[in-house]
C-alpha positions in Angstrom: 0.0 0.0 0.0 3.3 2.5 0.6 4.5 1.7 -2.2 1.3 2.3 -4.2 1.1 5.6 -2.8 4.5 6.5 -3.3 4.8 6.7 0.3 7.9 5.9 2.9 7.7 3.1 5.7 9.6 2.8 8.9 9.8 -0.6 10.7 10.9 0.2 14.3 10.5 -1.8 17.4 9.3 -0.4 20.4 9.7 -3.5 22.0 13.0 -5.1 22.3 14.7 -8.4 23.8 15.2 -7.0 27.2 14.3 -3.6 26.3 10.6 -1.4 26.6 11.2 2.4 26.3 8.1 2.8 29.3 9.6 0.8 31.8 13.9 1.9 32.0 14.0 0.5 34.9 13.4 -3.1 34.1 15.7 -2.9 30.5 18.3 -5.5 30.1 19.5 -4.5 26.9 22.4 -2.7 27.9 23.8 -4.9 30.8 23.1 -8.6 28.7 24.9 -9.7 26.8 22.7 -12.5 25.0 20.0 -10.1 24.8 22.1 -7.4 22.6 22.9 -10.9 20.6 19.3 -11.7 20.0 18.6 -7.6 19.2 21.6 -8.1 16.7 20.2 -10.9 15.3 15.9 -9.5 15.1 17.8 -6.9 12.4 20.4 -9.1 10.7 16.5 -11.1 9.7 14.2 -7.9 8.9 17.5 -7.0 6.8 17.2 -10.5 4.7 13.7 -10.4 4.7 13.4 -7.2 3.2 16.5 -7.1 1.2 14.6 -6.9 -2.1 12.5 -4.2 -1.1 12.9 -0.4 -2.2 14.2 2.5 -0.2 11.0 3.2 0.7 11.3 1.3 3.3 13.5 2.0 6.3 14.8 0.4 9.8 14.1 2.2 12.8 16.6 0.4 15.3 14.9 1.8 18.5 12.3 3.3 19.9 12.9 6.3 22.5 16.2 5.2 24.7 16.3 5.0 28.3 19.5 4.7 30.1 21.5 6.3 32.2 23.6 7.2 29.3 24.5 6.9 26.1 27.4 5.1 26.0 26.1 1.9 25.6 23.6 2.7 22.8 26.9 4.4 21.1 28.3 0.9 21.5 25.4 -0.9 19.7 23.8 0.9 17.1 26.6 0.9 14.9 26.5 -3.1 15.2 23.5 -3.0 14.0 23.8 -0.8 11.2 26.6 -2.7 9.9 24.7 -6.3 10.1 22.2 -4.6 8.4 24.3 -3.2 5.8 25.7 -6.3 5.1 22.5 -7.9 3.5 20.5 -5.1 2.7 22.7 -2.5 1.7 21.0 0.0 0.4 18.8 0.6 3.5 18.6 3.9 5.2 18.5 3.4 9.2 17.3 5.6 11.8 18.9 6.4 15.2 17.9 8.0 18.0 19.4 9.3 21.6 18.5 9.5 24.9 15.5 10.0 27.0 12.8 9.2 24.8 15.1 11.1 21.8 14.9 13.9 23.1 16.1 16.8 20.9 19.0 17.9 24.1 20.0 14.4 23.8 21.8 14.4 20.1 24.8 16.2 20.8 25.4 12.5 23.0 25.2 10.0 19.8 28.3 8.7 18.0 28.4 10.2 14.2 28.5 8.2 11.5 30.2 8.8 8.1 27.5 6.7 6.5 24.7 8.4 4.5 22.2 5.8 5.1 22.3 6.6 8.8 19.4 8.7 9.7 19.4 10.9 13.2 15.8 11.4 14.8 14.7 13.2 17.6 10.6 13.4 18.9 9.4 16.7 20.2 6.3 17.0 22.5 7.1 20.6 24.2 5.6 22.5 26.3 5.4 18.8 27.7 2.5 20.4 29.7 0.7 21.5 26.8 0.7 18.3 24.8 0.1 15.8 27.2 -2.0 17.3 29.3 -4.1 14.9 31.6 -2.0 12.1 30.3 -3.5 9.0 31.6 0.0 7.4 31.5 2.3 10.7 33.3 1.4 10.8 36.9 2.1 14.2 37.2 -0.1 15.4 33.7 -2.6 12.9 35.3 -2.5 14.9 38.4 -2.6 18.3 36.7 -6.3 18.7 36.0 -5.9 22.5 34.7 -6.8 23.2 31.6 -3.6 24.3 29.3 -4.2 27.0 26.4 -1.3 28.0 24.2 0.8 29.9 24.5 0.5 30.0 27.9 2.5 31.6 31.5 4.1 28.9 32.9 4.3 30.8 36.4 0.4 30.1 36.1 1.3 26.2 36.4 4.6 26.3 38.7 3.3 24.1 41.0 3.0 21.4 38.2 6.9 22.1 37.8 7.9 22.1 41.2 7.7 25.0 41.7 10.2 26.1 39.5 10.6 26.2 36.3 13.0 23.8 34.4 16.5 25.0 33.1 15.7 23.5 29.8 13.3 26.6 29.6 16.1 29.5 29.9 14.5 31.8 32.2 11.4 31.6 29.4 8.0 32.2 31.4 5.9 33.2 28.3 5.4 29.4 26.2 5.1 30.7 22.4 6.9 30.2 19.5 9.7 31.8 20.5 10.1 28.6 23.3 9.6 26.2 20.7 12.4 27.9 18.5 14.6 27.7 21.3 14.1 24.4 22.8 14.5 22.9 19.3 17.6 25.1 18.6 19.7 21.6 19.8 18.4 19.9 16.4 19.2 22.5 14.0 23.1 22.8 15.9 23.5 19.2 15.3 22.1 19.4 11.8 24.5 22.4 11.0 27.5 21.1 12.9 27.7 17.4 11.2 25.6 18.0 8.0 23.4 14.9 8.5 19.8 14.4 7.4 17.9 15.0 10.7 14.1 13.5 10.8 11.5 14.8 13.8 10.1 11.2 13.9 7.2 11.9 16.4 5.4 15.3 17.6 1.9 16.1 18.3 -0.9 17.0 20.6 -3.2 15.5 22.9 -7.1 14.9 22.3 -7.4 16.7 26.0 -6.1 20.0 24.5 
């Protein structure tokens, strides 16, 4: 059906052995070895399997990393790009970073000299705004206010703490102007390296 439409496809897995972006704490992936064997081995298959298929197609290795860092994901990927490669060599492969790709989080993933590879971030600011009364965020859950935009986020400091983040740069007035500058990370990295740079998820609530 993508292909009739002239349309791309990304095969990703949220799920992973040892690995399930909504629950770091119980992620194996990093610290197991046999699971980052069987991880290895799930791409080295979709590779075969789909060897024959257009560029329309493309691999997305992982969805939204949770770690404590990045150093073990910087250890990985690039495995799996090259058992990928080695079937399916024309295939163009996505990569994320850390914590749930977030956009301050690509400055921390190793660059590759390949082409194919593909850097992603997603981008869900204001956090508040988006997901507000979020049935799966405790505290969005909590937060039964309803959230305009653009919106003063001194009217909501309680939600943050009661302070506001550092990721915000002493910004109290959410508008565009935030948005420009909490995405400025993404055009920096796509500047500095010269690598194709995809915003693979963004959005808004129904709640809104």
């Amino acid at each position: 059906c993508c292909k009739k439409h002239s349309m791309n496809m990304v095969l990703d897995l949220h799920h992973a052995p040892g690995y399930f972006f909504g629950d770091g704490s119980k992620n194996l992936l990093f610290t197991d070895l046999a699971s980052q064997k069987r991880f290895l081995d799930i791409w080295a298959m979709f590779a075969d399997r789909y060897k024959n298929e257009g560029d329309n197609l493309i691999f997305e290795l992982l969805n939204e990393l949770v770690w404590l860092d990045s150093s073990p994901w910087n250890e990985l990927w690039p495995k799996a790009v090259e058992c990928i490669l080695r079937t399916s060599p024309r295939r163009r492969i996505i990569v994320g970073g850390n914590s749930y790709n977030s956009v301050n989080e690509l400055k921390n993933l190793t660059i590759s000299d390949d082409d194919r590879v593909i850097y992603t971030f997603h981008f869900y600011e204001p956090f508040l705004f988006t997901h507000q009364r979020a049935s799966w965020v405790e505290n969005n859950r909590r937060w039964q206010k309803s959230v305009t935009y653009p919106y003063n986020a001194e009217e909501h400091l309680e939600y943050y703490g009661g302070r506001l983040p550092e990721s915000f740069k002493g910004r109290n007035l959410i508008d565009k102007e935030f948005i420009r500058s909490y995405m400025s990370p993404a055009f920096e990295f796509a500047d500095k390296y010269e690598k194709t740079l995809y915003c693979g998820e963004y959005g808004v609530i129904a709640n809104a």
